[in-house]
C-alpha positions as CSV (number, residue, x, y, z in Angstrom):
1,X,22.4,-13.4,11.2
2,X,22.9,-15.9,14.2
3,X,20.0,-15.6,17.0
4,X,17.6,-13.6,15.0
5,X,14.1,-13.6,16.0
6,X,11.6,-11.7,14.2
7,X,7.6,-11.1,14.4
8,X,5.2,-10.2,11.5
9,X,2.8,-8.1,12.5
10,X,-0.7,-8.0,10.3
11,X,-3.8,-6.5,11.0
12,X,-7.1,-9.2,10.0
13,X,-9.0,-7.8,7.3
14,X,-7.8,-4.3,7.5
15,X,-9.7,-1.8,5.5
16,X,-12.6,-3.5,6.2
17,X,-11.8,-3.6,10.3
18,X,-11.1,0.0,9.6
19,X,-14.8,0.7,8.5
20,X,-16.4,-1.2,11.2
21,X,-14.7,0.8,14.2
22,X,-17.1,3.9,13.8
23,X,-20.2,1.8,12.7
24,X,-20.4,-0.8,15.7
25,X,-23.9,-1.2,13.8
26,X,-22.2,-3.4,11.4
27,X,-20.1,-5.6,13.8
28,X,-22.0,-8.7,12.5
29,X,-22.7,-7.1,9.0
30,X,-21.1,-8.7,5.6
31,X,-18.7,-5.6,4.3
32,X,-16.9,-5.0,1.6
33,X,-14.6,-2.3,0.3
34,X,-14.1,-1.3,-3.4
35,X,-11.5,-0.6,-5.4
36,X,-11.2,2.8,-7.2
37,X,-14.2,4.2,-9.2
38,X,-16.0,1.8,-7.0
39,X,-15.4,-1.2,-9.2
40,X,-13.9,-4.5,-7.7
41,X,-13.6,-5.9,-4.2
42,X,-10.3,-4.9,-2.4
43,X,-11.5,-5.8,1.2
44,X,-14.0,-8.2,3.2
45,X,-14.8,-8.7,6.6
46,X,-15.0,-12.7,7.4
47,X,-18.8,-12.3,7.5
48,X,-18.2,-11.4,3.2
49,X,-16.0,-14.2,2.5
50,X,-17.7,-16.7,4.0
51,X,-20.3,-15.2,1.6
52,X,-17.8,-16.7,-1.1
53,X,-16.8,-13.3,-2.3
54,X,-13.4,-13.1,-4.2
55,X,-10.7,-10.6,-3.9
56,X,-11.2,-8.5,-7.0
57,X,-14.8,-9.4,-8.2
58,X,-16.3,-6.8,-9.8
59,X,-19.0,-4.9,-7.6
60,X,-21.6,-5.4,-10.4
61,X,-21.3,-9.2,-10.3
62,X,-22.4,-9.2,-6.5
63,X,-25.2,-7.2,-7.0
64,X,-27.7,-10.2,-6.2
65,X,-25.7,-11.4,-3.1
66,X,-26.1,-7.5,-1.7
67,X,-29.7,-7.4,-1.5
68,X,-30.0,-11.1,0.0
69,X,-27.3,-10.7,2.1
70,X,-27.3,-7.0,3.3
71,X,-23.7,-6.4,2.2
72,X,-22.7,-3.0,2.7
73,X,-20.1,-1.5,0.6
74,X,-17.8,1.0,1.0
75,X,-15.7,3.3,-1.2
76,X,-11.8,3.3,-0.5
77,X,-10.9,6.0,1.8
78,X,-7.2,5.5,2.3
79,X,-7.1,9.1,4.3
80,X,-9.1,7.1,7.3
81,X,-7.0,3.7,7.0
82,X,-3.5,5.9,6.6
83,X,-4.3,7.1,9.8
84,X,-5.6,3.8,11.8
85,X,-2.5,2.2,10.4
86,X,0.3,4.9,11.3
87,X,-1.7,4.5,14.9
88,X,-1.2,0.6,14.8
89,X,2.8,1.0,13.7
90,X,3.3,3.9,16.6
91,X,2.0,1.4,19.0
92,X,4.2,-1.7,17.3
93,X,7.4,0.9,17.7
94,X,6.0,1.3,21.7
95,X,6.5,-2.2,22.1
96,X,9.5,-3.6,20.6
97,X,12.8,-2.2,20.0
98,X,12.9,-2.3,16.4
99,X,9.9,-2.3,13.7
100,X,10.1,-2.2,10.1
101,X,7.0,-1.1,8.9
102,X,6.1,-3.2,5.7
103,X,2.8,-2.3,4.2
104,X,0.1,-0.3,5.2
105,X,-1.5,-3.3,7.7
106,X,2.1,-5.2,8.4
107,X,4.8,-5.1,10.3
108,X,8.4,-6.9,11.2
109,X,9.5,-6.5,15.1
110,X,12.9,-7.2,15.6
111,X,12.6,-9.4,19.1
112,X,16.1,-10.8,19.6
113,X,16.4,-10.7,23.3
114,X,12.8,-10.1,24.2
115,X,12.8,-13.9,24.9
116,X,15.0,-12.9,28.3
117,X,12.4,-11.1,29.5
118,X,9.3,-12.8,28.3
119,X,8.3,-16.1,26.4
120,X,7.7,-15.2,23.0
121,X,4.3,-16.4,22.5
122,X,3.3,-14.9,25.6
123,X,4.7,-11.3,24.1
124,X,2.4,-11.9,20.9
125,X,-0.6,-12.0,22.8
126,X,0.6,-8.7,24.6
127,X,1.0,-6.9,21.3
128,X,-2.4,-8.8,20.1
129,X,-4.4,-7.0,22.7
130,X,-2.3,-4.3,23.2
131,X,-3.1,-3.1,19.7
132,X,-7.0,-4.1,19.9
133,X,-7.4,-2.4,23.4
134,X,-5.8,1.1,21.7
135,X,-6.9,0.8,18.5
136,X,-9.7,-1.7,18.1
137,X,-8.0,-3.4,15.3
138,X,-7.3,-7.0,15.5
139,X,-3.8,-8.4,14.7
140,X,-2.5,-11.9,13.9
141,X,1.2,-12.3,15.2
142,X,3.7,-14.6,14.1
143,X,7.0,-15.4,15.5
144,X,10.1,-17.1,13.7
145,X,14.2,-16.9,13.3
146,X,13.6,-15.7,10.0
147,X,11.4,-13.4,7.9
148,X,10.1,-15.8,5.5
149,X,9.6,-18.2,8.3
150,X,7.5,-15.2,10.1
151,X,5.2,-14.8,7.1
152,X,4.4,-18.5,7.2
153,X,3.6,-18.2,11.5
154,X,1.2,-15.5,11.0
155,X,-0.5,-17.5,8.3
156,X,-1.2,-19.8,10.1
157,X,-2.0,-17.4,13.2
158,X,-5.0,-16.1,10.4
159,X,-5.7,-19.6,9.7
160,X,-6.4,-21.5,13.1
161,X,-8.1,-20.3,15.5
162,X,-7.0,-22.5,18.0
163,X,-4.0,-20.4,18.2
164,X,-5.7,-17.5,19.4
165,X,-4.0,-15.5,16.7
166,X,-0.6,-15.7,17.6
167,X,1.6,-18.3,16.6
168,X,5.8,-19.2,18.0
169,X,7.5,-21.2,15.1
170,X,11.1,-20.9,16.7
171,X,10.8,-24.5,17.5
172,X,12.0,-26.5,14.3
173,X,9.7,-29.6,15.1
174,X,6.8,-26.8,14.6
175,X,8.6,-25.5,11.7
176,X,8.3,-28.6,10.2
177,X,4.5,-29.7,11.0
178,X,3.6,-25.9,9.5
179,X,5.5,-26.5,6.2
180,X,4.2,-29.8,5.4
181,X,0.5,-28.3,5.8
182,X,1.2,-25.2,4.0
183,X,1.3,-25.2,-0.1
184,X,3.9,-23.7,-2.3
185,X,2.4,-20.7,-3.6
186,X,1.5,-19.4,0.2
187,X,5.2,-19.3,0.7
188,X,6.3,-15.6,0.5
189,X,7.8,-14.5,-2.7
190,X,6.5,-17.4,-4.4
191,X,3.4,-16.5,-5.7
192,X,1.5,-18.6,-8.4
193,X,3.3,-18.3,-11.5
194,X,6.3,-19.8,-9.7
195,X,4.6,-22.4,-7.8
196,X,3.2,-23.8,-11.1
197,X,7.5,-24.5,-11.8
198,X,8.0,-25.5,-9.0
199,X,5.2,-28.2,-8.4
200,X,6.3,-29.5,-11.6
201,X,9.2,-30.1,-10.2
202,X,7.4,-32.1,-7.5
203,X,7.9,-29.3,-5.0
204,X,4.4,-29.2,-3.6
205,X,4.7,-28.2,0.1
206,X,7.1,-25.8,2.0
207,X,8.6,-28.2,3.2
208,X,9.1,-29.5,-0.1
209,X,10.9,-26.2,-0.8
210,X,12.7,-26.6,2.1
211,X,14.4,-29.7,1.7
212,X,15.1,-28.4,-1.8
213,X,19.0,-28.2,-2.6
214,X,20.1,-24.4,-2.2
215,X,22.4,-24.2,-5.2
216,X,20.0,-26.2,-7.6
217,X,17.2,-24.1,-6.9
218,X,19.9,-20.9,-7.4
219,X,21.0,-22.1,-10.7
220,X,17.2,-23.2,-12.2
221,X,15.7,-20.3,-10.8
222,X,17.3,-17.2,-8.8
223,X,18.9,-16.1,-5.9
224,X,16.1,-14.4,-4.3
225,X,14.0,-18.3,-4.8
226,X,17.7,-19.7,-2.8
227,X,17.3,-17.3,-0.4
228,X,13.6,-18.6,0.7
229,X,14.8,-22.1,0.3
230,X,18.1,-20.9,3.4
231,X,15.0,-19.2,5.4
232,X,12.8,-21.7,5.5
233,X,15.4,-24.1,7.1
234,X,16.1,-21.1,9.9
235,X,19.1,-19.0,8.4
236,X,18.1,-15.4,8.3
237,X,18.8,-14.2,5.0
238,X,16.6,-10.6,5.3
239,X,17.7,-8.3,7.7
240,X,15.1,-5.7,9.7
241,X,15.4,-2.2,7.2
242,X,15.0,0.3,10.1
243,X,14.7,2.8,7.8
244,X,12.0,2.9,4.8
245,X,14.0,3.0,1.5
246,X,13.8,6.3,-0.3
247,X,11.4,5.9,-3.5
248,X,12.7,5.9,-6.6
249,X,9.3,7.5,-8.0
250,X,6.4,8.8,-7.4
251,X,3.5,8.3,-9.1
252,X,-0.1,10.0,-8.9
253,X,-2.5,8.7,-11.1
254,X,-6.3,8.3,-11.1
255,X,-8.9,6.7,-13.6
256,X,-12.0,9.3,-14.1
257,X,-15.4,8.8,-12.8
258,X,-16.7,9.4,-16.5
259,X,-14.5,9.9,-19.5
260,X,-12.7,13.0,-20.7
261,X,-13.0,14.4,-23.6
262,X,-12.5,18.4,-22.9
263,X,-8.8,19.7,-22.5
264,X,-10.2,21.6,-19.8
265,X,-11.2,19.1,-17.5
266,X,-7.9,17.1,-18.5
267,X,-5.7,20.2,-17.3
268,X,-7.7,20.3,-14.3
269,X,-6.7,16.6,-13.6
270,X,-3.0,16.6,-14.4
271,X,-2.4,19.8,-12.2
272,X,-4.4,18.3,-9.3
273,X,-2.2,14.8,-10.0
274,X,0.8,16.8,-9.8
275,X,0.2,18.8,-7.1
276,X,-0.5,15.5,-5.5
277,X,2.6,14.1,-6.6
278,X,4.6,17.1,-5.2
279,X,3.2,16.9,-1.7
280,X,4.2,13.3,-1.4
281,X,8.1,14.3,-2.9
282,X,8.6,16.6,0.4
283,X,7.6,14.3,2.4
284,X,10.3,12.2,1.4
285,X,12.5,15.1,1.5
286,X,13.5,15.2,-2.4
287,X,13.6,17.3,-5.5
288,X,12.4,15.6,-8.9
289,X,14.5,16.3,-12.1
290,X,12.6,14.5,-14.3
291,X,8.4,14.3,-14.6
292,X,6.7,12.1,-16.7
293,X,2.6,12.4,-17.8
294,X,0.5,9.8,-19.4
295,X,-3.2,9.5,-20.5
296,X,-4.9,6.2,-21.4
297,X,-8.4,5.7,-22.9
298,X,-10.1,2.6,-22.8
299,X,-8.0,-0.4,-24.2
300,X,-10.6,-2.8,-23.2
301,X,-13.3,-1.1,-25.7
302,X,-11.9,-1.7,-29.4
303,X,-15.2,0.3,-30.8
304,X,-13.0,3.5,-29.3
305,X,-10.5,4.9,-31.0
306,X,-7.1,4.1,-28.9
307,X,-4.2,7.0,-27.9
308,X,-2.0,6.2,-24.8
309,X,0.8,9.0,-25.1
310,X,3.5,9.4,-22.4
311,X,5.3,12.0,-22.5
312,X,8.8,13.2,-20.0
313,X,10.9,16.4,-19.4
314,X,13.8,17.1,-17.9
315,X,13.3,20.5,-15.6
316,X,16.7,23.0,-15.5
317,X,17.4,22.4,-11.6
318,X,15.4,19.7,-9.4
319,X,12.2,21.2,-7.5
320,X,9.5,20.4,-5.4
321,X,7.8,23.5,-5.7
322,X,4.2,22.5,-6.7
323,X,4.1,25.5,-9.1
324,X,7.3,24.5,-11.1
325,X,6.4,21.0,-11.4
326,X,2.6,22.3,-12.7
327,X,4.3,24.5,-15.5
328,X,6.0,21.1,-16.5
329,X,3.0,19.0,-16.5
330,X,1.3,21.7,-18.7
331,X,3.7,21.7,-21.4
332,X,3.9,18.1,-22.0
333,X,-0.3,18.0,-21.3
334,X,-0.3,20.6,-24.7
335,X,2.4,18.5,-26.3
336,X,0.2,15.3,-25.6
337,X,-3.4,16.4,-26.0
338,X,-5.6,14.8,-28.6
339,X,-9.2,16.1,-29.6
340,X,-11.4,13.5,-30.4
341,X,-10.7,11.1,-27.4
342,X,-12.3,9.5,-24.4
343,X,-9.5,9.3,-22.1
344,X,-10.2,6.7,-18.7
345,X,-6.9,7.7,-16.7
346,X,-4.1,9.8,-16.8
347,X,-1.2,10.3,-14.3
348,X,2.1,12.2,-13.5
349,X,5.5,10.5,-12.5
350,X,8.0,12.0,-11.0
351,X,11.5,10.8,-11.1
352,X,15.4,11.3,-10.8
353,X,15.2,12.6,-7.1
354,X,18.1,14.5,-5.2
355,X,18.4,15.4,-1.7
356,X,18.1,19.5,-1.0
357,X,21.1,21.3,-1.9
358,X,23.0,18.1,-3.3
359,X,22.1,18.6,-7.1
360,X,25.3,21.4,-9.1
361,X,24.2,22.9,-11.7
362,X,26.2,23.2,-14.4
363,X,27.4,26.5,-16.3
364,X,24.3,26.9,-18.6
365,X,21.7,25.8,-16.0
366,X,18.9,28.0,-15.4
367,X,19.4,27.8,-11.6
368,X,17.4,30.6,-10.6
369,X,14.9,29.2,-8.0
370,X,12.0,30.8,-6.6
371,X,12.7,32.8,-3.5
372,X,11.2,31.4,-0.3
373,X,9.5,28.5,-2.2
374,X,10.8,25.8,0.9
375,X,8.9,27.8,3.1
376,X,5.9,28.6,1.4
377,X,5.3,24.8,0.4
378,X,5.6,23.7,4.0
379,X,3.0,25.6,5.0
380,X,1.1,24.9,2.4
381,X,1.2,20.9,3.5
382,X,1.1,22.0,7.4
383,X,-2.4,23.6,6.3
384,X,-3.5,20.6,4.1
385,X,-2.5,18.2,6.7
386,X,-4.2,19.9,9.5
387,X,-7.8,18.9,8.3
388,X,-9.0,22.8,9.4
389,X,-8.4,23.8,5.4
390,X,-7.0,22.9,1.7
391,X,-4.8,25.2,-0.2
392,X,-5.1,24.1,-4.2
393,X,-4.2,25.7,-7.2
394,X,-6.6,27.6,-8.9
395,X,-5.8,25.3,-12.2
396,X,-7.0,22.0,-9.7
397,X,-10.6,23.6,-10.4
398,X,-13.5,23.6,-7.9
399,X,-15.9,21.7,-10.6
400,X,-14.8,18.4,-11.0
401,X,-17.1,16.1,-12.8
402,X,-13.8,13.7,-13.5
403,X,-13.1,12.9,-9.8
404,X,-13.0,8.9,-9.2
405,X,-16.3,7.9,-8.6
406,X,-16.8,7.6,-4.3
407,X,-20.4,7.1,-3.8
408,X,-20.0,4.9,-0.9
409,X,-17.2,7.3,1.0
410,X,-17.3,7.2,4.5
411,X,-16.7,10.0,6.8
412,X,-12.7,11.3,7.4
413,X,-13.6,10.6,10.9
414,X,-9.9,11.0,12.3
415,X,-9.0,13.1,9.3
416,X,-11.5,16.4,9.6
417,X,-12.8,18.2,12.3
418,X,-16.4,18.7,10.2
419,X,-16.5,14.8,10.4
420,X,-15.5,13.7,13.7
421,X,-17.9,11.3,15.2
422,X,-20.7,13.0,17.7
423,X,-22.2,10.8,20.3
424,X,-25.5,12.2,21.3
């Protein structure tokens, strides 16, 4: 792809930066954010890792460096930073003419003839502050011919701070200065299990990698390893996906805030999992022929007796009528149930999509579908989505003692019009 120029995009810290823009209290404060049930470290602000606090510690192993430090934690709240981030991408789409949104806090511009207009660098620190004036979130930006290349700018964008957070690599001499600082395994697609291969190999360095013949590393490794090796040396290999690819499932699954042993509260989970599950298959515009349920106790506690069923069914005609898919899930939860468990996490799946009106039924199908179901399900999301109300199946239950532990939740403050921010 000749003359390709391409940005990543990648907001510092994200879910922490997230927390700290309605609690400018805490601008100087060590934070953290935890994983589901409030267990391990998904998130820190720089203050927390200079703290030496590891992605995915346990929360209960910090406990000491809390109360000297005055960490403050926070419970995922994915509502708040789903928000913040589709803001941040909006603003991205704004500003160049083509942005594949990667991840949840990164992004690939498409800049090939933005350089006509403006010098590259100069357009990274346009985005840079662009995005922090609008949003308050701080972005690294790097710039390079290829994507892989891109990845390896905005490291080093994170990394020094003499760049100011925004780093050109279009120039080879630069290419070749980054790679020879930059290890193996911080080379994307990597990863460490690789890198341990390769660096037996003697390939310590990117640039190691880079100098690496193409069709060698192709037959002692893969294709997709070749294709880093051809992008690190400036030929684009990875093309910009405009659109997002349709998922190929869907999965909704939880682990409990305590253990379930009652069928009750387990049907109360499945159909709010499902229900879940079916919001998220309209918005990708699909019908599911196939859900899947699972429940796992504890493998990590041998005194308990173990039972991990997973159960599927195929339904007569694809749907993503909440109230179909629930009368699914039930079935295989009576089919599945155990007494004398303590189950940690269960989940639905939903697979085998089609696109509205695509799927034939054949002769003996039961194709009768409910009338006016479309309808009534989108305004059942338009409601949900809204923040002014929820619309739930009575089988979701307004007890729920399983629910994911969130004790450190902060307020949907973009989300809920109960828990906007008031500035007295």
């Amino acid at each position: 792809m000749a003359n390709s120029i391409f940005a990543l995009v990648d907001c510092n810290n994200f879910y922490a930066s997230v927390e700290r823009l309605f609690r400018p209290d805490l601008k100087h404060t060590p934070i953290v954010v935890l994983s589901n049930n409030d267990g391990c470290v998904v998130a820190r602000s720089p203050e927390a890792k200079a703290l030496g606090i590891k992605m995915g510690t346990p929360f209960f192993q910090i406990q000491d460096l809390v109360r000297q430090h005055g960490i403050v934690a926070f419970s995922s709240n994915y509502a708040l930073y789903s928000d913040i981030s589709s803001r941040v991408m909006s603003i991205l789409e704004e500003l160049a003419p083509r942005v594949e949104v990667y991840s949840i806090d990164e992004s690939f511009m498409g800049l090939s003839g933005v350089a006509n207009a403006v010098a590259l660098e100069d357009f990274g620190y346009q985005v840079r502050s662009t995005v922090q004036q609008w949003t308050g979130i701080t972005v690294c930006v790097g710039i390079a011919p290829t994507k892989t290349l891109a990845k390896l700018a905005n490291h080093a964008a994170k990394k020094y701070r003499a760049t100011g957070g925004v780093v050109d690599l279009t120039s080879t001499v630069r290419q070749q200065k980054l790679m020879s600082l930059v290890p193996v395994d911080e080379v994307w697609g990597i990863g460490r299990r690789l890198s341990h291969r390769l660096q037996a190999e003697g390939i310590k360095t990117a640039q190691d990698l880079a100098k690496s013949n193409p069709k060698w590393i192709r037959r002692n490794y893969s294709v997709v390893v070749e294709r880093t090796v051809r992008e690190l040396n400036g030929e684009s290999c990875l093309s910009l996906e405009d659109v997002t690819p349709t998922k190929q499932q869907i999965i909704c699954s939880r682990s409990f805030g305590q253990r379930i042993t009652e069928y009750e509260d387990m049907r109360q989970a499945i159909c709010q999992y499902t229900s879940r599950a079916a919001e998220k298959l309209r918005g990708e515009d699909r019908s599911a022929k196939v859900l899947t349920l699972f429940m796992r106790t504890n493998r990590f506690n041998p005194d308990e007796p173990q039972y991990t069923p997973s159960l599927s069914t195929e339904l007569s005609i694809p749907t993503a009528d909440t109230r179909d898919l629930v009368v699914a899930a039930m079935r295989l939860l009576q089919a599945a149930w155990r007494d004398g468990y303590r189950y940690m996490k269960a989940g639905v799946m939903l697979s085998d999509f089609y696109e509205p009106g695509v799927y034939q039924p054949s002769l003996f199908d039961d194709a009768i579908s409910r009338p006016n179901a479309k309808a009534l399900m989108s305004v059942v999301d338009r409601i949900n989505s809204s923040g002014k109300g929820n619309i739930f199946l009575a089988g979701q239950g307004t007890q729920k003692a399983w629910v994911m532990k969130r004790e450190r939740l902060s307020p949907a403050y973009t989300t809920r019009w109960d828990e906007i921010p008031l500035v007295r």
